[in-house]
Backbone as a chain_set.jsonl record, in Angstrom:
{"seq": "XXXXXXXXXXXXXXXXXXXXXXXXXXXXXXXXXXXXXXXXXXXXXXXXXXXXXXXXXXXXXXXXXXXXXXXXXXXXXXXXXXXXXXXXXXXXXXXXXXXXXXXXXXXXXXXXXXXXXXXXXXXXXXXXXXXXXXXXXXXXXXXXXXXXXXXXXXXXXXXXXXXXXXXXXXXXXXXXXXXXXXXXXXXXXXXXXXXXXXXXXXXXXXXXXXXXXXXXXX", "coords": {"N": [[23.286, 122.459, 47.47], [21.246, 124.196, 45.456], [18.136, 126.205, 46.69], [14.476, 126.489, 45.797], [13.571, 128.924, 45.499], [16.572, 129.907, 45.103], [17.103, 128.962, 42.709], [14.989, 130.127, 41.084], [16.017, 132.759, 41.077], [18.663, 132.194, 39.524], [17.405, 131.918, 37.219], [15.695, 133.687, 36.138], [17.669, 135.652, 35.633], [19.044, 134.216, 33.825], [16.941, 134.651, 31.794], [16.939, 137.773, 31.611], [19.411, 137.646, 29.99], [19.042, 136.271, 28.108], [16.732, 136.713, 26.792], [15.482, 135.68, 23.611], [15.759, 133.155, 23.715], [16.345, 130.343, 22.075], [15.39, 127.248, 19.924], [17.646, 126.258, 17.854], [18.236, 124.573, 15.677], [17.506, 124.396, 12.17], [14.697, 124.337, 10.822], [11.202, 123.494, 9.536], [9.346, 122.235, 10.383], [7.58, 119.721, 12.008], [8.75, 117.83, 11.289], [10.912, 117.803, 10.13], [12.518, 118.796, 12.172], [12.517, 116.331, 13.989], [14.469, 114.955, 12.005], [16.685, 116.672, 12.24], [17.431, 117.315, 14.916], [18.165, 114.584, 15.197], [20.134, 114.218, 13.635], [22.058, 115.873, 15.263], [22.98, 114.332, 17.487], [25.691, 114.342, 19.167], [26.995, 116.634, 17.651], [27.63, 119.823, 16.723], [24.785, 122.358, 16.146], [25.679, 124.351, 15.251], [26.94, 122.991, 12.678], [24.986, 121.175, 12.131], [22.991, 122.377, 10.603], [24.422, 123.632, 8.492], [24.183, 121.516, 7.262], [21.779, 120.306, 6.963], [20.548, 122.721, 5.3], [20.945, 121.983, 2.391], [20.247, 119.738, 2.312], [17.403, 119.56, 3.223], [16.13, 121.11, 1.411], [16.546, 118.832, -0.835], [14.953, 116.763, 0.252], [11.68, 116.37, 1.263], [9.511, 115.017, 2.441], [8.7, 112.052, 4.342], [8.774, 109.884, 2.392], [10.75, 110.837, 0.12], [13.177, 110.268, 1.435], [13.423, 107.788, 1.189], [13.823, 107.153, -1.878], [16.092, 107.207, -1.906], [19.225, 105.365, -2.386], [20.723, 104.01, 0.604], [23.354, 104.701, 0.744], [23.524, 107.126, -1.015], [22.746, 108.583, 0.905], [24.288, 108.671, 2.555], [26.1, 109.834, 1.741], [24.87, 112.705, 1.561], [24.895, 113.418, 4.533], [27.78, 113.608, 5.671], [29.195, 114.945, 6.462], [28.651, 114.833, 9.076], [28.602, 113.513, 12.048], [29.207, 110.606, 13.224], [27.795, 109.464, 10.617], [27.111, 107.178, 9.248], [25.259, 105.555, 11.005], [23.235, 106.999, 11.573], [22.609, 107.526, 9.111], [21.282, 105.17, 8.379], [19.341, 105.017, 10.732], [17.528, 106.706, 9.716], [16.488, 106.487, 7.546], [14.827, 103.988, 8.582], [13.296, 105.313, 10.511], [11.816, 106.666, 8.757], [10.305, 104.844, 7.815], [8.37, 103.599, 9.377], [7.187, 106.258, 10.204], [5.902, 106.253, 7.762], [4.59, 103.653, 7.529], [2.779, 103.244, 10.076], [2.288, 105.987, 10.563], [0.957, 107.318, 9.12], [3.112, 109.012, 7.837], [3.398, 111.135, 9.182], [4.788, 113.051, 11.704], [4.514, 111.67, 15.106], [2.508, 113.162, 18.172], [3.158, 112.462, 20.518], [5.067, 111.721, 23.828], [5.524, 109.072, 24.293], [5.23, 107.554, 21.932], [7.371, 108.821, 20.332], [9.62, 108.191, 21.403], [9.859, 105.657, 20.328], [10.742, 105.613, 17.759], [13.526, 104.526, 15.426], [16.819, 106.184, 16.435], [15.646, 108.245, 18.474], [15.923, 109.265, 21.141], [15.101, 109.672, 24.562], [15.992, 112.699, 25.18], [15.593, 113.507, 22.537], [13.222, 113.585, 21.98], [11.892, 114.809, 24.005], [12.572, 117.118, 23.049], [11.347, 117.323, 20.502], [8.434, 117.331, 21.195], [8.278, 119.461, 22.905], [9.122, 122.17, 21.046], [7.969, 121.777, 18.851], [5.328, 120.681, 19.144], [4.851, 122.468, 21.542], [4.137, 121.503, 24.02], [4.884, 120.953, 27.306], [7.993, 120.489, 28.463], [11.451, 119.181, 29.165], [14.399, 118.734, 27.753], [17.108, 117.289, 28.539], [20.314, 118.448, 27.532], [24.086, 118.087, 26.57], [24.733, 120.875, 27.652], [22.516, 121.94, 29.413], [22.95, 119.611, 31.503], [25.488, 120.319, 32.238], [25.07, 122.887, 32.782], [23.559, 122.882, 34.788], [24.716, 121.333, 37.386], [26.99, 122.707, 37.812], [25.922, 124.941, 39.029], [24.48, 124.023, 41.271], [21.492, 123.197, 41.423], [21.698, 120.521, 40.818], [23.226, 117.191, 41.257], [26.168, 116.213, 41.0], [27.045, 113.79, 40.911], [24.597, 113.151, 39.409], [22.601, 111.05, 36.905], [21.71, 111.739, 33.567], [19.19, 111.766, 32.968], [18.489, 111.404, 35.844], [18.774, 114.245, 36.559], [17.031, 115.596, 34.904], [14.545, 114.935, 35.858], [14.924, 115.868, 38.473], [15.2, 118.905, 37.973], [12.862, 118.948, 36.522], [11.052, 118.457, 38.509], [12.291, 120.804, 40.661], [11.477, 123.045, 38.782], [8.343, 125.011, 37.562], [6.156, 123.634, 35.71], [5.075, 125.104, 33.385], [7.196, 126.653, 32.83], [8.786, 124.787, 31.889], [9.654, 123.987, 28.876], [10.769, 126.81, 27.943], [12.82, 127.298, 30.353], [14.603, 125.313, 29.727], [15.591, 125.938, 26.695], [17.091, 128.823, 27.498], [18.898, 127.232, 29.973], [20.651, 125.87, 27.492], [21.506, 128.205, 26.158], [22.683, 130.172, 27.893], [24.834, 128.046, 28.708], [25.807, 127.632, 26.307], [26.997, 129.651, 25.453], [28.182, 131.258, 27.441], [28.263, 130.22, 30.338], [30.153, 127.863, 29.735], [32.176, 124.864, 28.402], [34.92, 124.705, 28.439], [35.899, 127.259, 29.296], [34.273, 129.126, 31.151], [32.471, 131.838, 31.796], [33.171, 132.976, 34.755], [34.311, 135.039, 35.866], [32.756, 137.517, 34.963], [30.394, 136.695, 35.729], [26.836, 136.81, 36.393], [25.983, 135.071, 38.158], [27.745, 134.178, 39.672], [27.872, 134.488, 42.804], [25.969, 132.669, 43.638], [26.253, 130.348, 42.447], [28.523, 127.415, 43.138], [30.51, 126.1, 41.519], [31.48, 128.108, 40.218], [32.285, 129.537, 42.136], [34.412, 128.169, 43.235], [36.337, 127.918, 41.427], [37.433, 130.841, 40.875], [38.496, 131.298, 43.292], [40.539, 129.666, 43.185], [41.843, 130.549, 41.571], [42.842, 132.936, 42.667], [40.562, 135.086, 42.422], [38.932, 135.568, 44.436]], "CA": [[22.202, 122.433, 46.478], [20.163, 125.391, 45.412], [16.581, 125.765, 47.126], [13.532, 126.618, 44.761], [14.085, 130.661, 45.561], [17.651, 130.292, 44.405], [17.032, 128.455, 41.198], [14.235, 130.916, 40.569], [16.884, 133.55, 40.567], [18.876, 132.085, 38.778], [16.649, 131.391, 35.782], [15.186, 134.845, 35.983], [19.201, 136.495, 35.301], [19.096, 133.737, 32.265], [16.002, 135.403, 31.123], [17.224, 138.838, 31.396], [20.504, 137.371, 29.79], [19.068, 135.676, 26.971], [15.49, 137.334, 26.299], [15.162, 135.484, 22.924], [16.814, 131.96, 23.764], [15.237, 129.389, 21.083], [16.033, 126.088, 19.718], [18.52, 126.76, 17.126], [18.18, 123.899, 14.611], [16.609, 125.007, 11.603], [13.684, 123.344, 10.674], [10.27, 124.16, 9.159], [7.907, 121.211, 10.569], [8.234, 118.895, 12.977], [9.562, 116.034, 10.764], [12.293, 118.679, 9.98], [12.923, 119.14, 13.529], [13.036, 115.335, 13.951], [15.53, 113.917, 11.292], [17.523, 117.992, 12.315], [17.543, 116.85, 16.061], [18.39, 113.004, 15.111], [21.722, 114.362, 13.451], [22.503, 116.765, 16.272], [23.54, 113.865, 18.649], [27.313, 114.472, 19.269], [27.532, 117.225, 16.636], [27.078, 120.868, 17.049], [23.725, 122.18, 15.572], [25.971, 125.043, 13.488], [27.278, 121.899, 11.523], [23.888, 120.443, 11.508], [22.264, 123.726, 10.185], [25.089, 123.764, 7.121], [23.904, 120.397, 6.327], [20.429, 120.701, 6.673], [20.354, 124.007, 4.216], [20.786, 121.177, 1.197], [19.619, 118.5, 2.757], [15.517, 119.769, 3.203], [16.092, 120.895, 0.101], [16.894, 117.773, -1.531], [14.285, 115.714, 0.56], [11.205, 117.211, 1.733], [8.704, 114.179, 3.005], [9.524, 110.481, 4.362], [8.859, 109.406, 0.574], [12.112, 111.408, -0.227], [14.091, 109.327, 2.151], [13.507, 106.321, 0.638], [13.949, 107.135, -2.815], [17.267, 107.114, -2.735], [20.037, 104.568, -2.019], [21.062, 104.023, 1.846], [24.911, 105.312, -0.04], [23.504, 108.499, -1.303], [22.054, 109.457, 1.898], [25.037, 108.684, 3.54], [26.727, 111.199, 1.481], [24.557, 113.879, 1.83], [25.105, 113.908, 5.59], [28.811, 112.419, 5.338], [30.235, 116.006, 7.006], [28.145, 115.042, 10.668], [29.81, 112.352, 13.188], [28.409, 108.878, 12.886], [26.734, 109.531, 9.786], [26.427, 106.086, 8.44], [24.392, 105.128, 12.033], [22.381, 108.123, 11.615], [21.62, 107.46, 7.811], [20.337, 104.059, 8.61], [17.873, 105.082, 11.362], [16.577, 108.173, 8.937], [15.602, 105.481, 6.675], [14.478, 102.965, 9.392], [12.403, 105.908, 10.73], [10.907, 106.918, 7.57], [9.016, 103.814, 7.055], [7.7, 103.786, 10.146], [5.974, 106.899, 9.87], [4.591, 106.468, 7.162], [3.378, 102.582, 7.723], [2.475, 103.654, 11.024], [1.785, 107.336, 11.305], [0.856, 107.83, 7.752], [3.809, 109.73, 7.522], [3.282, 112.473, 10.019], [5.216, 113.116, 12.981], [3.539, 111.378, 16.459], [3.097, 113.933, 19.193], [3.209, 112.427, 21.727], [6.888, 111.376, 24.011], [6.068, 107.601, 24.501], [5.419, 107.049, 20.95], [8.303, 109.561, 19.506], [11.039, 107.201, 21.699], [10.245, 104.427, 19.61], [11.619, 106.143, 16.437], [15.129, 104.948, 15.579], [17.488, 107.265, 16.771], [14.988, 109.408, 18.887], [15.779, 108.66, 22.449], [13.927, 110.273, 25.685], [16.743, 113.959, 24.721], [15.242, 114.047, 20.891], [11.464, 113.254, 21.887], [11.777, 116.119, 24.726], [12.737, 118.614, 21.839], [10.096, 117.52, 19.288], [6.939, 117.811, 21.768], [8.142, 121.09, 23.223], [9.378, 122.942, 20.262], [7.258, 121.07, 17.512], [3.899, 121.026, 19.662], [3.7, 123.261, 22.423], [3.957, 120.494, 25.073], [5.707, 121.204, 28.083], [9.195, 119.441, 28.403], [12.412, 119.651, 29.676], [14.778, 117.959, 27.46], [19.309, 117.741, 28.729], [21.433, 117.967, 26.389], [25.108, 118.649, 27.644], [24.82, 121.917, 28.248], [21.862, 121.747, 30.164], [23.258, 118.951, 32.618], [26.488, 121.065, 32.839], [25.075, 123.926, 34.043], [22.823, 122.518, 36.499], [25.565, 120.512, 38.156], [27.902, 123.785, 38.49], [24.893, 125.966, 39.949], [24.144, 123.299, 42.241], [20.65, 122.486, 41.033], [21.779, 119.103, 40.882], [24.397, 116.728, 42.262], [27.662, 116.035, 40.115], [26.971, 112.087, 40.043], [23.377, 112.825, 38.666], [22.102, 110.817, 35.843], [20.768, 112.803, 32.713], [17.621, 111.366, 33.754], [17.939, 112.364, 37.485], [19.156, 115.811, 36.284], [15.744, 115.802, 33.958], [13.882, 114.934, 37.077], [15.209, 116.946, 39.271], [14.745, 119.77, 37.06], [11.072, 118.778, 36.647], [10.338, 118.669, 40.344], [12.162, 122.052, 41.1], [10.618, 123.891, 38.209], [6.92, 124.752, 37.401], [6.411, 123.384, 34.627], [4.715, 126.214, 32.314], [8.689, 127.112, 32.543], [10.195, 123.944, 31.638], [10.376, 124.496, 27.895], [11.585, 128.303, 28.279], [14.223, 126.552, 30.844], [15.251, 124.504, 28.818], [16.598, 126.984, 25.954], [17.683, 128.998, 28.403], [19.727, 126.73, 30.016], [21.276, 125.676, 26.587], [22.042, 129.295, 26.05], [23.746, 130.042, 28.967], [25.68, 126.757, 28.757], [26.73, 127.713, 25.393], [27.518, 131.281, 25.086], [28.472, 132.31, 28.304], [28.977, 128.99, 31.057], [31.039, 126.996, 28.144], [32.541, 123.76, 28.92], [36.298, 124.931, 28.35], [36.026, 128.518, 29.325], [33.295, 129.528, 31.913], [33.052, 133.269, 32.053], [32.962, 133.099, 35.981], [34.752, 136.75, 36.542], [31.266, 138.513, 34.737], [29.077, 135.743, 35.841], [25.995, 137.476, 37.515], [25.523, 133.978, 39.112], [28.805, 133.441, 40.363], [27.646, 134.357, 43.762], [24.771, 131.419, 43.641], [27.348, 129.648, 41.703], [29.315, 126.498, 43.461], [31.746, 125.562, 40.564], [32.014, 129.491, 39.966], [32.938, 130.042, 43.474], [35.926, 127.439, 43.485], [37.04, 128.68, 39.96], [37.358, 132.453, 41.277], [39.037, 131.005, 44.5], [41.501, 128.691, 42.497], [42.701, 132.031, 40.262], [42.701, 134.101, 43.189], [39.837, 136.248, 42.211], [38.093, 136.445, 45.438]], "C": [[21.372, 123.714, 46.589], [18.841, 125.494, 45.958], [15.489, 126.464, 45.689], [13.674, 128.083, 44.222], [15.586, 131.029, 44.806], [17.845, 130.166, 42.778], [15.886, 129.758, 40.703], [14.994, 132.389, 40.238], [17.903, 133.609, 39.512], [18.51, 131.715, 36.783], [16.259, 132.848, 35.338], [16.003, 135.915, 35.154], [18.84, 135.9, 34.38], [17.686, 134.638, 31.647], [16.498, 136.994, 30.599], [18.624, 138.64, 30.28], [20.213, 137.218, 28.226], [17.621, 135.637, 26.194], [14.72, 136.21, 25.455], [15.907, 133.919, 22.564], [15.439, 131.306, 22.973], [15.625, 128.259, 20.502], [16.704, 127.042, 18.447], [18.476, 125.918, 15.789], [17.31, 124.535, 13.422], [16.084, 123.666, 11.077], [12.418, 124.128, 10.298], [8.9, 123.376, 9.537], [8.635, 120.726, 11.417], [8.958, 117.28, 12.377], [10.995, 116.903, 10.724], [13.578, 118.602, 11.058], [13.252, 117.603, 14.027], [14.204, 114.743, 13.07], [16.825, 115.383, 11.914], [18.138, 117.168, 14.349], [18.379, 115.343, 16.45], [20.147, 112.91, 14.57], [22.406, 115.32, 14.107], [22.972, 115.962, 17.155], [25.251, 113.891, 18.3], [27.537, 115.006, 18.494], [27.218, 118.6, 17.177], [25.649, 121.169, 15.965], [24.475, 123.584, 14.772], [26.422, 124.304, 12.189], [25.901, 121.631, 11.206], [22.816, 121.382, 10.892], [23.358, 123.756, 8.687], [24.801, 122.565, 6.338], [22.349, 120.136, 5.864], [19.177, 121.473, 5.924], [20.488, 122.869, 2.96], [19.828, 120.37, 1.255], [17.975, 118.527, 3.019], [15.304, 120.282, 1.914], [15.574, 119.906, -0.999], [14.981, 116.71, -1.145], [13.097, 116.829, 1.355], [9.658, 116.166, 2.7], [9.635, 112.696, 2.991], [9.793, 109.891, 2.975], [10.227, 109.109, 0.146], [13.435, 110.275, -0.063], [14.938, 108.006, 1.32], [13.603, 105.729, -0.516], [15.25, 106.985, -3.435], [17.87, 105.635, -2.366], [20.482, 105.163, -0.461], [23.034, 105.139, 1.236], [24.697, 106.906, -0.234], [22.963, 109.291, -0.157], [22.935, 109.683, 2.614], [26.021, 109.808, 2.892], [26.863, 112.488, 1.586], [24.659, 114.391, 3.185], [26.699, 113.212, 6.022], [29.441, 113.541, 6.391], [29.783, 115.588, 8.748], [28.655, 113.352, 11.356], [28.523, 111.01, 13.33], [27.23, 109.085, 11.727], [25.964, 108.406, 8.824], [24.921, 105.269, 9.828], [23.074, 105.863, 11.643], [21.449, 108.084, 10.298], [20.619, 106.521, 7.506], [19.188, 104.31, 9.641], [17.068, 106.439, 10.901], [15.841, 107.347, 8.573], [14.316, 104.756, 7.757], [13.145, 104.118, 9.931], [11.078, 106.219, 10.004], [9.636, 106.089, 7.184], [8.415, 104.019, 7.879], [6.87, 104.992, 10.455], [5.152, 106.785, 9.016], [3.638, 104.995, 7.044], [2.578, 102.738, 8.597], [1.21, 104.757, 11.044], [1.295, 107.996, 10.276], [1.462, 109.231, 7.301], [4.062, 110.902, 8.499], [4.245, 111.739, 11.497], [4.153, 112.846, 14.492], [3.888, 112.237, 17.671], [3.89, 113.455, 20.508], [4.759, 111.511, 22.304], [7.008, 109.858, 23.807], [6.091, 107.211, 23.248], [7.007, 107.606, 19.802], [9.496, 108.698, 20.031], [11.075, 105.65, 20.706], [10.671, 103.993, 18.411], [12.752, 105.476, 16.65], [15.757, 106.056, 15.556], [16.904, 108.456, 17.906], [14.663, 108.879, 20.275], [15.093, 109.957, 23.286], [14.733, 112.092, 25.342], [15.608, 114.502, 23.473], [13.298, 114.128, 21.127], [11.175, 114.815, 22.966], [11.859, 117.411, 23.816], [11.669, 118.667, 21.417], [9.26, 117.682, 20.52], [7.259, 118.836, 22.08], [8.254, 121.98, 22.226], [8.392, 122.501, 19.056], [5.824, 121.258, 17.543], [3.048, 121.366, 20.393], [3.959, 122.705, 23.58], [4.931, 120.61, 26.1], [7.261, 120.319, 28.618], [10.456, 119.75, 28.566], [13.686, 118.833, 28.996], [16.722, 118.489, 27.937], [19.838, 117.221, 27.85], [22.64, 118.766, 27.432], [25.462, 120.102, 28.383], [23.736, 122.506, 29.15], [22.178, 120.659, 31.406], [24.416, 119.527, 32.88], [26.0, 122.117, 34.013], [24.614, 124.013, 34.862], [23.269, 122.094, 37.706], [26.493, 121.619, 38.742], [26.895, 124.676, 39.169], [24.839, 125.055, 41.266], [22.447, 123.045, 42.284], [20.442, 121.209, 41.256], [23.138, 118.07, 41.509], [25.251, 116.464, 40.803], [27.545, 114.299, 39.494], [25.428, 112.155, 39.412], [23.138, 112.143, 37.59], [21.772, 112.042, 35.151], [19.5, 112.259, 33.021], [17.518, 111.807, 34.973], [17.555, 113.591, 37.479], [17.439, 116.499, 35.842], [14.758, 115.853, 35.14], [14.094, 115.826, 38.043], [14.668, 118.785, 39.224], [13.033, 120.37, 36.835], [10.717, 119.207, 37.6], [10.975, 120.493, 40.73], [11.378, 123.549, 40.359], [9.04, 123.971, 37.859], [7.116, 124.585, 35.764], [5.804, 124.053, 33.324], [6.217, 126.546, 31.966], [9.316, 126.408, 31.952], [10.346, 123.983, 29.974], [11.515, 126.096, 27.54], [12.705, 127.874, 28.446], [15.07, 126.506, 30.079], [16.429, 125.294, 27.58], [17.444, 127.894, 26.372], [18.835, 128.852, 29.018], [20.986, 126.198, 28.986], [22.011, 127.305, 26.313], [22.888, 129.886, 26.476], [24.952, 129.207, 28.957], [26.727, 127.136, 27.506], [27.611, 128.999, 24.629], [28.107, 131.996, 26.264], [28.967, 130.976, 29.454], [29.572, 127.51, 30.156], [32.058, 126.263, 29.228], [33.717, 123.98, 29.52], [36.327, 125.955, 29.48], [34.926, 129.758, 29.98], [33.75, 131.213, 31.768], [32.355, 133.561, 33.819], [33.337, 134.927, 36.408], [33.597, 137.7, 36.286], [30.265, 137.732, 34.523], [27.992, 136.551, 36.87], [25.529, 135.906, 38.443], [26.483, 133.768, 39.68], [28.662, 133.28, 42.14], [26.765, 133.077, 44.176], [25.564, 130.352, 43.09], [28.445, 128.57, 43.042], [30.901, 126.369, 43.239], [32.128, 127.285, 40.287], [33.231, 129.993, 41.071], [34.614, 129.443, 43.379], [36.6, 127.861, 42.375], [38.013, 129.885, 40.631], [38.563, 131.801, 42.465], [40.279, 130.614, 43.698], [42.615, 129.813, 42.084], [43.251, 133.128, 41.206], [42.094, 134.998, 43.468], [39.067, 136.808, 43.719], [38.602, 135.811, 46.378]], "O": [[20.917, 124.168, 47.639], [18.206, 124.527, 45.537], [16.037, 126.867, 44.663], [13.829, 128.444, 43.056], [15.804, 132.041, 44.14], [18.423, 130.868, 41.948], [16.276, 130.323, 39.681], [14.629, 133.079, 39.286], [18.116, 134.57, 38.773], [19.105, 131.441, 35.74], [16.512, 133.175, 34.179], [15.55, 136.736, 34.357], [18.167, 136.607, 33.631], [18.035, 135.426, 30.768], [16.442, 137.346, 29.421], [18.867, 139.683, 29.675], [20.833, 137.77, 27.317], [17.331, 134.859, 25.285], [13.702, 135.692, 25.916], [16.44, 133.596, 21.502], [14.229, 131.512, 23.074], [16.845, 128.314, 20.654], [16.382, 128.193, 18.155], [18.68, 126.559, 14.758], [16.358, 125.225, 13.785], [16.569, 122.545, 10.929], [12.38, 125.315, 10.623], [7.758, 123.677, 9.189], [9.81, 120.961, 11.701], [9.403, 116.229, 12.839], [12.013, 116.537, 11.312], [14.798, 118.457, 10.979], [14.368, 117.534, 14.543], [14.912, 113.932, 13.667], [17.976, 114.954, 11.996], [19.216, 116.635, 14.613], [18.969, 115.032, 17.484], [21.029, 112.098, 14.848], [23.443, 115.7, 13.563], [23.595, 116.617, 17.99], [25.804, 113.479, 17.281], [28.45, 114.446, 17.886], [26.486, 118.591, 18.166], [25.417, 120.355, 15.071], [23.937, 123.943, 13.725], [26.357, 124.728, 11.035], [25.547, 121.827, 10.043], [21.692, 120.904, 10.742], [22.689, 123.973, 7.676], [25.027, 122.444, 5.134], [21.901, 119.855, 4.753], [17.961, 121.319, 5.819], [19.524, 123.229, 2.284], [18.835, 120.238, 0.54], [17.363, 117.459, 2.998], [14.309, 119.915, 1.289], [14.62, 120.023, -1.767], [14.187, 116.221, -1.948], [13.451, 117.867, 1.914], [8.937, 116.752, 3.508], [10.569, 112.286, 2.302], [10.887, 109.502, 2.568], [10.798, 108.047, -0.102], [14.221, 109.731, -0.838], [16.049, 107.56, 1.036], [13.563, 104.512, -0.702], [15.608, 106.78, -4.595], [17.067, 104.752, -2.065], [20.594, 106.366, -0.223], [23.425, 106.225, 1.664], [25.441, 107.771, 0.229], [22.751, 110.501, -0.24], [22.865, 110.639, 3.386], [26.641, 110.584, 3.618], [27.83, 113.246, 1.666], [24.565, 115.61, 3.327], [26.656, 112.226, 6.757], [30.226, 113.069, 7.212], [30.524, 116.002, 9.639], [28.974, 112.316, 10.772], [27.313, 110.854, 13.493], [26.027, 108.903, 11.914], [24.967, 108.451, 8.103], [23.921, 104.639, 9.484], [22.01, 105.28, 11.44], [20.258, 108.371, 10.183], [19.598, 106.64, 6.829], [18.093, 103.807, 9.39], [16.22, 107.049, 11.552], [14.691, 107.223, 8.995], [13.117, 105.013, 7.658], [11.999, 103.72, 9.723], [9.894, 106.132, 10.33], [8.57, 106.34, 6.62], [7.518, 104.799, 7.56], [5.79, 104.761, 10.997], [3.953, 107.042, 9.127], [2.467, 104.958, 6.668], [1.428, 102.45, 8.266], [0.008, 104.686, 11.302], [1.147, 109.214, 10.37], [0.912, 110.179, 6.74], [5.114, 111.532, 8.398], [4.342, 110.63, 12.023], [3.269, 113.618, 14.862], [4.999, 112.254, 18.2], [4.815, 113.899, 21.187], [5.441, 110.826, 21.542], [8.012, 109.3, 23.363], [6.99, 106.392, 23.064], [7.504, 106.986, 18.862], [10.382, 108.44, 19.216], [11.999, 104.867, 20.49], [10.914, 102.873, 17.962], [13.249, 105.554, 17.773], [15.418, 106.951, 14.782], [17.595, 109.438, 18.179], [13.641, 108.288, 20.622], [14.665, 110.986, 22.762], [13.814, 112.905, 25.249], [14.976, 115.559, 23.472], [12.443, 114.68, 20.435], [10.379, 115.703, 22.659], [11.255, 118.474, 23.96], [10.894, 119.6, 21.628], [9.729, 118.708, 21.013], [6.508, 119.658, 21.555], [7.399, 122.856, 22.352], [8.225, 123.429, 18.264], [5.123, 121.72, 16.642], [1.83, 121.22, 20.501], [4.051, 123.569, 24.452], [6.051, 120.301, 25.694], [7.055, 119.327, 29.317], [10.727, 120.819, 28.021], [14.149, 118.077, 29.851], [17.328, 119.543, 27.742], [19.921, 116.073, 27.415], [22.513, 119.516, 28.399], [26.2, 120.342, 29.338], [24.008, 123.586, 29.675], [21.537, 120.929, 32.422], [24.664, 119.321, 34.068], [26.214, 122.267, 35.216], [24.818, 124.833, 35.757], [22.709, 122.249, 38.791], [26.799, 121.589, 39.933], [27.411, 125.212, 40.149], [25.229, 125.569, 42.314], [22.086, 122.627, 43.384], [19.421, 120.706, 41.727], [23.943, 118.583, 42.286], [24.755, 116.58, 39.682], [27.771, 113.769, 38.406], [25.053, 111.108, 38.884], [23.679, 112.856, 36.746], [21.575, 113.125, 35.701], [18.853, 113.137, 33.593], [16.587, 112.544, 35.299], [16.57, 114.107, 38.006], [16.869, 117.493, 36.292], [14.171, 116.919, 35.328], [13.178, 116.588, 38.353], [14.084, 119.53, 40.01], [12.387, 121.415, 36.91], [10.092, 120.262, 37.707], [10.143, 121.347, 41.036], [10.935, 124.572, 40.882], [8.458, 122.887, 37.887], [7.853, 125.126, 34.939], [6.054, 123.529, 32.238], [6.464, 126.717, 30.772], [10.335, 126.802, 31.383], [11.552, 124.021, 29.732], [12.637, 126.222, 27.049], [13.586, 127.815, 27.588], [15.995, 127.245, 29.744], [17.658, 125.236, 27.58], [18.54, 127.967, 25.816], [19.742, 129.682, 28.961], [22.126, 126.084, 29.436], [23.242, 127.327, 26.314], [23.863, 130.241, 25.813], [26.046, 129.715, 29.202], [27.954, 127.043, 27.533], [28.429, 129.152, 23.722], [28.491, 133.162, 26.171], [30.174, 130.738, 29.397], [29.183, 126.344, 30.199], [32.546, 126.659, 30.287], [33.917, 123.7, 30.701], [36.747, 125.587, 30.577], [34.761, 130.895, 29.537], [34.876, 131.701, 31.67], [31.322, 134.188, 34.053], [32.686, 135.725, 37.082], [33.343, 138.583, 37.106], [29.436, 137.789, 33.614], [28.327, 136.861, 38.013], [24.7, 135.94, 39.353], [26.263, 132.916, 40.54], [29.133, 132.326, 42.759], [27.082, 132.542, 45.239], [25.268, 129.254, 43.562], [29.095, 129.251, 43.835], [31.907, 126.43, 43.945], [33.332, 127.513, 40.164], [34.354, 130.494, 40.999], [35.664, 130.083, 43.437], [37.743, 128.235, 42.634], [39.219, 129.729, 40.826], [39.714, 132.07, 42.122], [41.112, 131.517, 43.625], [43.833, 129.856, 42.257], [43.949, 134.056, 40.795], [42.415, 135.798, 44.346], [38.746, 137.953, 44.038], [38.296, 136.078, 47.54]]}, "num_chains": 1, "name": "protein.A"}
């Protein structure tokens, strides 16, 4: 396992690595960023960015939502992976802001989990990226690459991982992290196709090390 000094190195390289790491969904508010985030589970967010270019278009407040037929909504997001689940808790959401929240997005995490569709992952996005709020949210490429650095242990929960995470970082960092880590994960330590041979972490690196070893490299 990495100590606090090692992880701090390693975050520092992602910085130098990835300067301008940022959530990627497009979005223009934080409701945006919620229903954008809500169809990002098990999809990539360049699909959910080609669907999203019509789709805020089309609909631009909860109102929208609910104007149409549950059918036509399911059409408009028909190209993203479980889209009839996904179209029913847009709706299901919708009301609830606005009986609720009179429409507006709720900052805060305990109330944003009780959205359909917007588990403890989607509520970590919206408060950090939406309002500032410090938060560390794993998505798979954030519990990948923590587990091959050695950050974290291999049987971790995404919740341990999240914790873990928490406790070794200060947390002015943990949104930064966070993109960061996604960045890394997805442009450069990739699920398939690690680029271990011009990894500047491979030395700090675990899963790098045995890679390199495996191939021969070192």
């Amino acid at each position: 396992m990495l100590n606090k000094k090692q992880i701090q190195i390693c975050l520092d390289e992602m910085r130098e690595m990835f300067p301008d790491a940022h959530c990627e969904l497009r979005h223009d508010n934080p409701f945006e960023l919620v229903i954008a985030v809500l169809l990002s589970a098990q999809c990539t967010d360049v699909l959910v960015n080609k669907v999203t270019r019509n789709l805020f278009e089309k609909y631009k407040q909860p109102e929208d939502y609910l104007d149409v037929t549950l059918e036509e909504l399911e059409q408009d997001i028909r190209s993203i992976g479980l889209y009839r689940n996904k179209a029913k808790n847009i709706r299901r959401l919708c009301e609830i802001l606005l009986t609720e929240y009179g429409g507006e997005v709720p900052e805060s995490h305990e109330e944003l989990v009780k959205l359909p569709g917007v588990g403890r992952k989607t509520a970590n996005v919206v408060v950090s990226v939406a309002f500032g709020i410090p938060a560390l949210a794993v998505d798979t490429h954030v519990e990948r690459v923590s587990k091959r650095l050695g950050i974290c242990r291999w049987k971790d929960s995404v919740l341990e991982v999240e914790k873990t995470l928490m406790k070794k970082i200060p947390r002015e960092e943990w949104s930064e992290t966070h993109h960061r880590l996604i960045f890394f994960g997805r442009y450069h330590c990739k699920a398939q196709s690690p680029q271990c041979e011009v990894c500047p972490l491979v030395d700090l690196c675990r899963e790098g090390q045995k890679r390199l070893k495996k191939k021969g490299d070192i």
